[in-house]
N, C-alpha and C positions, 0 to 999 in steps of 0.2 A: 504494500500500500504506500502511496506516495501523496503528500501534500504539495499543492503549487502554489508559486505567485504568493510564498510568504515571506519577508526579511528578516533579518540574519543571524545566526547564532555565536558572528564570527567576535562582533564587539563584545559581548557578555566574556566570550573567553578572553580576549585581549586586557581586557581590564582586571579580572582576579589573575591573570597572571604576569602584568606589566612587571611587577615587580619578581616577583620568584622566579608489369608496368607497375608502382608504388608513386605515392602522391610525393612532389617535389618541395625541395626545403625553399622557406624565403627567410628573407633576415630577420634575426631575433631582435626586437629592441635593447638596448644596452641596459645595464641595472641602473644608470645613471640619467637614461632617459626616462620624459612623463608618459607612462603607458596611456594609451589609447585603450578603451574600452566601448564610448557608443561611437558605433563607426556610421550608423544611417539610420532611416525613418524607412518604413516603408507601411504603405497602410498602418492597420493599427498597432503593428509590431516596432517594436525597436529590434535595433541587429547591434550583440555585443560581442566583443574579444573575451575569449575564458583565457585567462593564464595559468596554467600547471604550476603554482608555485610550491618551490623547495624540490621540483623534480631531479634537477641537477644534483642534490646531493643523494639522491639513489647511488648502490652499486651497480656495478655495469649488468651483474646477473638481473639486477631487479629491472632496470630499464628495459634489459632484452625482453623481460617476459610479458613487461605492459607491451613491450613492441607486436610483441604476437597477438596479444591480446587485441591492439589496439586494431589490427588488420582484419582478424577476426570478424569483430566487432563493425568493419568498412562491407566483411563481405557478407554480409547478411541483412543489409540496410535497405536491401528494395526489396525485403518481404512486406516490411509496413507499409511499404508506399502501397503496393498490391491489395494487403489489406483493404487499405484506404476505399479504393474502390478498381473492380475490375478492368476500367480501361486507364486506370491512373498513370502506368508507368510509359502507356501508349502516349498519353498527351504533356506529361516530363517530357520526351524524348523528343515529341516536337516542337514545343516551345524553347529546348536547347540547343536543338539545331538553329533557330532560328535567329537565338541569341547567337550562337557562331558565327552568323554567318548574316551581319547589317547592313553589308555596302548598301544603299539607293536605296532601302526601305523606306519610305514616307516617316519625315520626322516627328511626325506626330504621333506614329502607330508606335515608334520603338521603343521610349518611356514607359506606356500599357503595356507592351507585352514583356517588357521587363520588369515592373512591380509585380505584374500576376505572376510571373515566372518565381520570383523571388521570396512570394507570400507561400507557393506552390512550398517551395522547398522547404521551408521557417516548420509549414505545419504538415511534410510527408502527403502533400493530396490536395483537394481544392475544395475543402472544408475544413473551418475556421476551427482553431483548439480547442476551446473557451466553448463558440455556440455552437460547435455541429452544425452549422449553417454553411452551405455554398457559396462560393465565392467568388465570381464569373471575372472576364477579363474588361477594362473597361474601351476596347476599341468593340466596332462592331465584327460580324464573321466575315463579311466581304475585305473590312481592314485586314483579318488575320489572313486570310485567305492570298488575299496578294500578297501578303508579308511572306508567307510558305514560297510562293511560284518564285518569288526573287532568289527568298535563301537558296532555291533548288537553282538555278542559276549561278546563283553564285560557289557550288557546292556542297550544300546542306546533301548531307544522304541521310533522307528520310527513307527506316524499313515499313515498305509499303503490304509484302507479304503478300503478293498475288492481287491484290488491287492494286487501284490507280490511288496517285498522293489523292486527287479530283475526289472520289470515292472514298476515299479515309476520311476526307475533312467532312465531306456530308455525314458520313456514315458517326461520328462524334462530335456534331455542332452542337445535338442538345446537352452532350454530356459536358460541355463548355459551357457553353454560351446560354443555354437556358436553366435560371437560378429556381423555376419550379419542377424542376424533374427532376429527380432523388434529389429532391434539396437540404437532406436532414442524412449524415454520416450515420448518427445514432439515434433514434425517433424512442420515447419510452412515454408519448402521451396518455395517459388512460382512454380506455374504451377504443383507441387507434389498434392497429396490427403491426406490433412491431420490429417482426421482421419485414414485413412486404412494406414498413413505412421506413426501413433504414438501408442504406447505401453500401452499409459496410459490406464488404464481399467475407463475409463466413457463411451464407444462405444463396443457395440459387435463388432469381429474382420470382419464380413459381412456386414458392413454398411459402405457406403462411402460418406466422407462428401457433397458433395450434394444431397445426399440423405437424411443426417440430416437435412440440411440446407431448403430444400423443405419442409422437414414435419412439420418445427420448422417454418416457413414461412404460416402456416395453421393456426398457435393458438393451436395445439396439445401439445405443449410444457406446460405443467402447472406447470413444478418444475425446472425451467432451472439451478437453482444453486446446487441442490442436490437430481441428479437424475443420474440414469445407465439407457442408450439408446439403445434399443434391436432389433434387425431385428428377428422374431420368425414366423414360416410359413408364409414367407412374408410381416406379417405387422409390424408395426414398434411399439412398446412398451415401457412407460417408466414406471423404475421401482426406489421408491424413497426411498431417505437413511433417514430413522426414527423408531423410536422405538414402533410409535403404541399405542394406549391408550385412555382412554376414548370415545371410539367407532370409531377409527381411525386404521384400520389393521396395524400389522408389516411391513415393510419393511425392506430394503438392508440395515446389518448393526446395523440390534433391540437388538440384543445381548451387544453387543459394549455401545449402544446409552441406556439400559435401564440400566447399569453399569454406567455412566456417570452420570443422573440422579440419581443412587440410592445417591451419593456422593453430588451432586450438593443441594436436598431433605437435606440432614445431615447439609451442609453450611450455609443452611438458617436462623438458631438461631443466628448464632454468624454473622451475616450480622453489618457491621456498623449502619447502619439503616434502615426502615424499606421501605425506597424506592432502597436502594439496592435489599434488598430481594427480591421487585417486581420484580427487574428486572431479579433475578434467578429463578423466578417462571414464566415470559417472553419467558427467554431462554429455560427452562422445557418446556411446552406447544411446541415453536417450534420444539425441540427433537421429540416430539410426533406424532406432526401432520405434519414437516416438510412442512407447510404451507410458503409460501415467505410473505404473509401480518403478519403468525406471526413471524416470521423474522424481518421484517420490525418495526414491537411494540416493539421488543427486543429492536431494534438500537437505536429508538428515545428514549428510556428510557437510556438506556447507555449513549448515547454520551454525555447526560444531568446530571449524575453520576461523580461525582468528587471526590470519596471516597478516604483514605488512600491507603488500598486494594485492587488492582480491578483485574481484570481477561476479556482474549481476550478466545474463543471457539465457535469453531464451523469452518460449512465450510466459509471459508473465501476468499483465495484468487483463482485467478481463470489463474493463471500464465500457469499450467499444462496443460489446456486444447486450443488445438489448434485452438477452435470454441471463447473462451475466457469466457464462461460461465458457465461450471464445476469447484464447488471449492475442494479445498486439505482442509483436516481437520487438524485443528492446537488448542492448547491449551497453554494460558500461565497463569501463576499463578505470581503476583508482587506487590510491595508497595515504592509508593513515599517516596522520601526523600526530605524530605522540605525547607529544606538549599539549598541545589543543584538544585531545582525547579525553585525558583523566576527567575532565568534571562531566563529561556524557557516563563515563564508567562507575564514577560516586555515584549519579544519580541514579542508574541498573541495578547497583547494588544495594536499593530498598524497593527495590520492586514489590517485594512480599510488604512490608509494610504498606504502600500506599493501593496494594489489592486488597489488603483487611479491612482500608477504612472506605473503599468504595460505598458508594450510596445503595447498589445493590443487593439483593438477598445471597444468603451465607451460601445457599444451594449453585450459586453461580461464581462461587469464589473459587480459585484454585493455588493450590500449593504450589510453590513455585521452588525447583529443585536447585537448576543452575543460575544464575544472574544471565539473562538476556545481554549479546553482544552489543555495544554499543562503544559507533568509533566517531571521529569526525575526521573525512578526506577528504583528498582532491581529485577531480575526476581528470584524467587524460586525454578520455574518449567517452561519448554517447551518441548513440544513435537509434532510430527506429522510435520506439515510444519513450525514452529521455534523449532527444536529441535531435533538430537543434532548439524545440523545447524543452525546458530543463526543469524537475522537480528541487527541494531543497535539501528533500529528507527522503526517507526510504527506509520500510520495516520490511524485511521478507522473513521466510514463505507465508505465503495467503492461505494455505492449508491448515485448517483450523488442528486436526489432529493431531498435525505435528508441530505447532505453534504449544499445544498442551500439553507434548509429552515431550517434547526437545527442547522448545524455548525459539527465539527468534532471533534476530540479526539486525543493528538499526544503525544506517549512517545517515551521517548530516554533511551536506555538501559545502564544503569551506567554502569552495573557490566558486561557488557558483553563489554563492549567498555575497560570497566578497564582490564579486561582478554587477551583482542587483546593486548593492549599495552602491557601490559608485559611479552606476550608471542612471541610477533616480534620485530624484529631489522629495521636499516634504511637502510640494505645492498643494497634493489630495490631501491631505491632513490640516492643514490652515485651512480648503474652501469647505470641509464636511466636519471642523469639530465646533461645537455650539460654543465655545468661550476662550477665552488665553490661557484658563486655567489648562483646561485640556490640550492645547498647543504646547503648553510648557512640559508639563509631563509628558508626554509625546516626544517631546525632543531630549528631556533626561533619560524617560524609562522605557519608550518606543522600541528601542531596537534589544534593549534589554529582556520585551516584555514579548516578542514577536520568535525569539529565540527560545527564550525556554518553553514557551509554547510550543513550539514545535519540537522539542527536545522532549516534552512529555507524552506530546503526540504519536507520537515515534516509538518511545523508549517504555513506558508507561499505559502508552494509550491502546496501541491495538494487540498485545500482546497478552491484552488481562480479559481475567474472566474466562469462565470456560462453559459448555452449553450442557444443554439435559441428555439425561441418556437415552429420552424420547425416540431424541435425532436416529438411535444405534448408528454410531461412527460415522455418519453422515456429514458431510457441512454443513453449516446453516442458509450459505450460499445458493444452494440446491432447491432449498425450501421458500426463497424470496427472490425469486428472478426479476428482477427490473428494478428490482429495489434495495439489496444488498449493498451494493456500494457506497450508494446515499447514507445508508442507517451508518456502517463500520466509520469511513470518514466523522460522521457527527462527534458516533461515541468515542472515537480516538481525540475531537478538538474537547470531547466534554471534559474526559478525565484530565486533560490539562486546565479546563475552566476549573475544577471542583476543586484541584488542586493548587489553583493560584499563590495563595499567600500560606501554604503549609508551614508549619515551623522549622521540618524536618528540610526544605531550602534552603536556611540558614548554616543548620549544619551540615549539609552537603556541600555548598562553599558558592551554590548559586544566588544568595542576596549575604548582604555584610548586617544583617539585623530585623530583625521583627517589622519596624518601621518602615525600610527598605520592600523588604517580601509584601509588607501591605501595596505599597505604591506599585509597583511593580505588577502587582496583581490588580488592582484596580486599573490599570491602563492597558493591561489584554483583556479584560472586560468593555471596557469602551471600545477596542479595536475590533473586537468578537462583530460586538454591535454596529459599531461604522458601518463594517466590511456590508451589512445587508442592505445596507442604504448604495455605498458606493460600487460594489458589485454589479450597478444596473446600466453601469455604461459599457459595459463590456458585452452584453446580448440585442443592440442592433434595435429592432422594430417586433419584436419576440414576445407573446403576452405570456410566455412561460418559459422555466429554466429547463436545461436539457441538461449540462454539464454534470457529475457527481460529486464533487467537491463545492460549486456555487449552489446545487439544492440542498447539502447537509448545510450551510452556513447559514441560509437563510431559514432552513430549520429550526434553527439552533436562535436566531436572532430572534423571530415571530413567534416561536413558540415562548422564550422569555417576556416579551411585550403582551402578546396576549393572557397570561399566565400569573401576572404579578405588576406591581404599579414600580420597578425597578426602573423603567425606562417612558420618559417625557418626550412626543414626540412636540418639534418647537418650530417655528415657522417666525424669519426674521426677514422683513426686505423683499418676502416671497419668496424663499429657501428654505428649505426641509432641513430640519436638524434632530438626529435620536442622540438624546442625554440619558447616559444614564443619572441617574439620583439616589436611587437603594442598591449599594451592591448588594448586602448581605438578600436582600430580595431576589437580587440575579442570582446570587448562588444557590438559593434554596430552590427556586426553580430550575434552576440549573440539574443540581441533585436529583428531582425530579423527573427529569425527562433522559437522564441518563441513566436513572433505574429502569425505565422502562423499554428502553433501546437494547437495555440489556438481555431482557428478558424475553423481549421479542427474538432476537437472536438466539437468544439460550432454547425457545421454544419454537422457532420456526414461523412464529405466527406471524404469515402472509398478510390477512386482515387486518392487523392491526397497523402493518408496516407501511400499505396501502393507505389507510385513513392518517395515519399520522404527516406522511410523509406530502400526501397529495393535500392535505390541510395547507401545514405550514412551510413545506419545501416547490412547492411549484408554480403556482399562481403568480403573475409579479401584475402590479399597480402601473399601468401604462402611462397614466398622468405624474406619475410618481419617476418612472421611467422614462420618461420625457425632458422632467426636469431636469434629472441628474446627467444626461448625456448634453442638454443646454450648457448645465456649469461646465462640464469636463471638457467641451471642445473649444471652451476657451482657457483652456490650462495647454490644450495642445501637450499632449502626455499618451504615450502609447499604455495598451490595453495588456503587452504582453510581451517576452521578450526571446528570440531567436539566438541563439550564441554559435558565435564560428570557436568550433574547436582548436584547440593548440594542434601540430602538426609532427610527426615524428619521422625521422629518417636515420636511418641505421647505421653507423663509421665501419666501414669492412673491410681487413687487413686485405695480405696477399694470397693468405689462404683460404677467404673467403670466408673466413670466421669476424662475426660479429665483434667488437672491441667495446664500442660504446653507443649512445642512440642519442640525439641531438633532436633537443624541442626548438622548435620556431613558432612565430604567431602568423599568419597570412592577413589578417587586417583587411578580411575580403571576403565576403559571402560566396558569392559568385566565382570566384576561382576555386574556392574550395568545393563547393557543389560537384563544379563540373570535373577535376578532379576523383571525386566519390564518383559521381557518373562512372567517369571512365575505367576505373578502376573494376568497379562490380560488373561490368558489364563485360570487362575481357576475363574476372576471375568466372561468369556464369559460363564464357563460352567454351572455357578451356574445360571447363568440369561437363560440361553436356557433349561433349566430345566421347568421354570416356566411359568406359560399358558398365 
């Protein structure tokens, strides 16, 4: 589980501890120079530089293995795109031809087909992060159209595959150019169908979710995480994403998946040790056989992996899928920093205490054996679903069983937390807080107060609790399709609300006093609450949320407002302002709805998760929504942010042996993309070559 779009944990640590074919290199900025971090605008995105900071002081073994990792990780990055939607990776291909290839293109047309191209890439497909919304190009199709006949002219080689270019562009204008046909990536509206209302390609377009849902209600289902669901001469087919091997046929995706392995096979030497290793010979196997048990050997051997180095791959989360059990492939390549670590690891090790004092029933507590891993690092590489949008935090595995009898894994991302910060201002926070009082806290306990949030989120939050035996071994996930994400998300920001101003913070070494931890907590309470107000610039002309982290928030917000007199909504100038006034009111209600998220989990109970959730998570105030996208487009401030990864290229003696691997920043979207392009594209072909 991953939280987005939160700032950072990186100041909290800085201050308790002030005092105690391969992609080609470009120049590194010097230590002595001002890093560049936002490098553009494009639509509602910002585009930022990540820096690998402290990579350089790796040993050479350890740089080699993020290197593999990192390649890995390159060649497996146009599964998500595909994902995305079934002709996604067709209309990449020619919007980058196109970009290749400018001469005499109308200077009008080349700007448009260069932001959509750019937005294309930010968010893996041509629907928006955030809304599930399509996002069409803003020239018209006769502009694109003549844009195509010139690149080809000029030597765009567009793969046409037995048509004509003429016959391609028609045959995909509405999959561009018209914003009502599959216009929803992920569609989860009640009383809607949705799968036949969502784009995402895990469903053929003739199968409708109760017709999944019936078949997958049979025991037909034997690959529910990474599998494409086919209706073919009536019957229903699933076909699985793995590479095939050792007497296991190819499937959806072998090309991709045996490029992934060839790289992951290379990592294996320079593994820290030799229970790592196991565990990328784990992940191998799974590739292979796309097995969920060997899935499942991968996990329990990871989450047990407390390496310097370590890397998250594979299908993972399962946000995308409106049934909630299709995952998005994602890859991340990273390494702890071990100064910045210890007070994530303090705070692990009272796990068991702050699951005793949960608001929950005793029946839903669980004994907690090992302390839950918890590191803070820097990421090297992401791609696919973190990448080049980026979460801050990450708990794995989403498997409840083995969350309750292994324990879990939880990093917080420095360098990307580092990258928000100093790529955003406080401007949303002065036009959405009702007073100076709140500005000012904000600006002492803000990023204080935004970090340990998410540190208990993480660490704390989704790892606690355990479900009825109702379930027999079942996840709960199973039992709340469409809604599972929403509730976990919630309950993971609630146990950090409940927990705000604990005592037991102080002695963990995350506030300097009772007084502190009060303030502190009192300003992710306001920000809890903001966040539901400001959150409505980011969903467009939308009278509802889709995303599953902006419907838990506003969950979380609406159901405290509606629930208790905690929060005064204020109105100055004709501007919307939610103050809070009782916290202890917030947290009691607070308390309250995360007992009951609890139990709903704990018991499966669909009904309840439905009416809860469709109450106070989905609905949004169109007047209210109107507002707030007035104020914010005169902040002029992006909705979201893209990051160009740092770049790795390898120093290789005379023998061909690896020496050392040299990071660079490219300070360029657009090289780097195409780059990725080119790369995945000759690792698919050289692997679909081979028997």
């Amino acid at each position: 589980m991953k939280p987005r779009f939160v700032i950072f944990f990186l100041i909290l640590l800085n201050i308790f501890h002030s005092a105690c074919t391969r992609p080609s290199t470009e120049e590194t900025p010097k230590v002595s120079e001002q890093k560049r971090y936002k490098l553009e605008r494009v639509g509602p995105a910002d585009v930022v530089q990540l820096y690998a900071e402290g990579f350089e002081q790796l040993n050479s073994k350890e740089k080699t293995f993020i290197y593999y990792l990192y390649l890995a990780a390159l060649a497996g990055r146009d599964i998500t795109i595909e994902q995305h939607h079934r002709h996604a990776l067709e209309v990449r291909d020619l919007f980058e031809q196109i970009f290749q290839h400018q001469e005499n293109i109308d200077s009008e047309v080349r700007p448009k087909i260069s932001s959509y191209l750019k937005l294309f890439w930010i968010n893996n497909g041509f629907y928006d992060n955030l809304t599930s919304r399509k996002f069409v190009p803003e020239c018209t199709f006769e502009q694109f159209k003549n844009a195509c006949m010139t690149a080809a002219r000029n030597g765009a080689q567009f793969d046409v595959a037995g048509e004509t270019l003429e016959a391609k562009l028609e045959r995909l204008k509405k999959v561009v150019f018209d914003p009502n046909y599959e216009p929803m990536l992920t569609n989860k509206t009640p009383g809607k169908d949705f799968t036949a209302g969502s784009a995402v390609n895990f469903y053929s377009r003739n199968l409708s979710y109760n017709e999944v849902q019936a078949w997958a209600k049979t025991g037909q289902e034997k690959y529910p995480l990474n599998s494409y669901v086919a209706k073919e001469k009536g019957r229903i087919v699933e076909k699985v994403w793995r590479a095939g091997g050792e007497g296991v046929p190819p499937g959806v995706y072998a090309a991709d998946l045996k490029a992934v392995i060839k790289y992951l096979e290379q990592a294996i030497p320079f593994a820290s040790s030799e229970y790592q290793a196991e565990t990328i010979r784990k992940l191998i196997r799974y590739f292979k056989t796309g097995s969920l048990e060997d899935f499942r050997q991968y996990n329990i051997h990871w989450v047990k992996d407390d390496s310097k180095v370590d890397f998250i791959m594979g299908f993972i989360e399962v946000y995308l899928d409106p049934r909630g059990q299709k995952a998005e492939w994602e890859a991340s390549a990273f390494y702890t920093d071990p100064e910045q670590t210890r007070l994530m690891q303090n705070l692990a090790k009272f796990a068991q205490y702050f699951e005793d004092k949960a608001p929950w029933k005793n029946e839903y507590k669980k004994k907690i054996e090992h302390s839950p891993i918890a590191n803070v690092i820097n990421v090297a590489v992401e791609t696919g679903g973190t990448g080049p949008v980026s979460p801050i935090g990450i708990n794995l595995p989403n498997e409840q069983a083995i969350r309750q009898q292994y324990g879990s894994k939880s990093v917080l991302l420095h360098n990307i937390v580092d990258a928000y910060e100093k790529s955003q201002g406080k401007v949303l926070v002065k036009e959405f807080a009702w007073d100076q009082l709140e500005i000012e806290m904000e600006e002492k306990f803000g990023s204080l107060a935004d970090n340990l949030h998410t540190a208990m989120h993480e660490v704390i939050g989704h790892g606690s609790g355990k479900v009825s035996d109702k379930l027999q071994g079942r996840d709960p996930a199973d039992f709340l399709p469409g809604y599972y994400n929403t509730l976990e998300e919630a309950r993971a920001d609630l146990v950090a609300l409940w927990n705000a101003w604990d005592e037991k913070l102080v002695d963990i070494g995350l506030a300097r006093g009772k007084g502190e931890a009060r303030q502190i907590g009192e300003t992710m309470y306001r920000q809890q609450i903001r966040v539901t107000l400001t959150q409505l610039r980011r969903i467009e002309k939308s009278d509802q949320l889709e995303e599953d982290h902006m419907k838990s928030r506003a969950l979380i917000g609406h159901y405290i407002m509606e629930n208790s007199n905690a929060v005064k909504v204020e109105t100055r100038e004709g501007k919307t302002y939610y103050h809070v006034v009782d916290f202890e009111a917030a947290r009691k209600s607070t308390g309250e709805l995360l007992a009951e998220l609890m139990r709903i989990k704990a018991e499966g109970d669909l009904r309840a998760a439905t009416a809860l959730i469709d109450r106070y998570g989905l609905k949004v105030d169109t007047n209210l929504r109107d507002e707030v996208q007035q104020r914010v487009k005169k902040l002029d401030i992006a909705s979201y942010t893209g990051f160009v990864m740092p770049q790795l290229e390898p120093v290789v003696n005379g023998g061909g042996k690896i020496t050392d691997v040299k990071v660079s920043y490219p300070l360029d979207l657009a090289k780097q993309m195409l780059e990725y392009s080119r790369f995945t594209r000759a690792e698919k072909a050289a692997m679909a070559k081979q028997k």
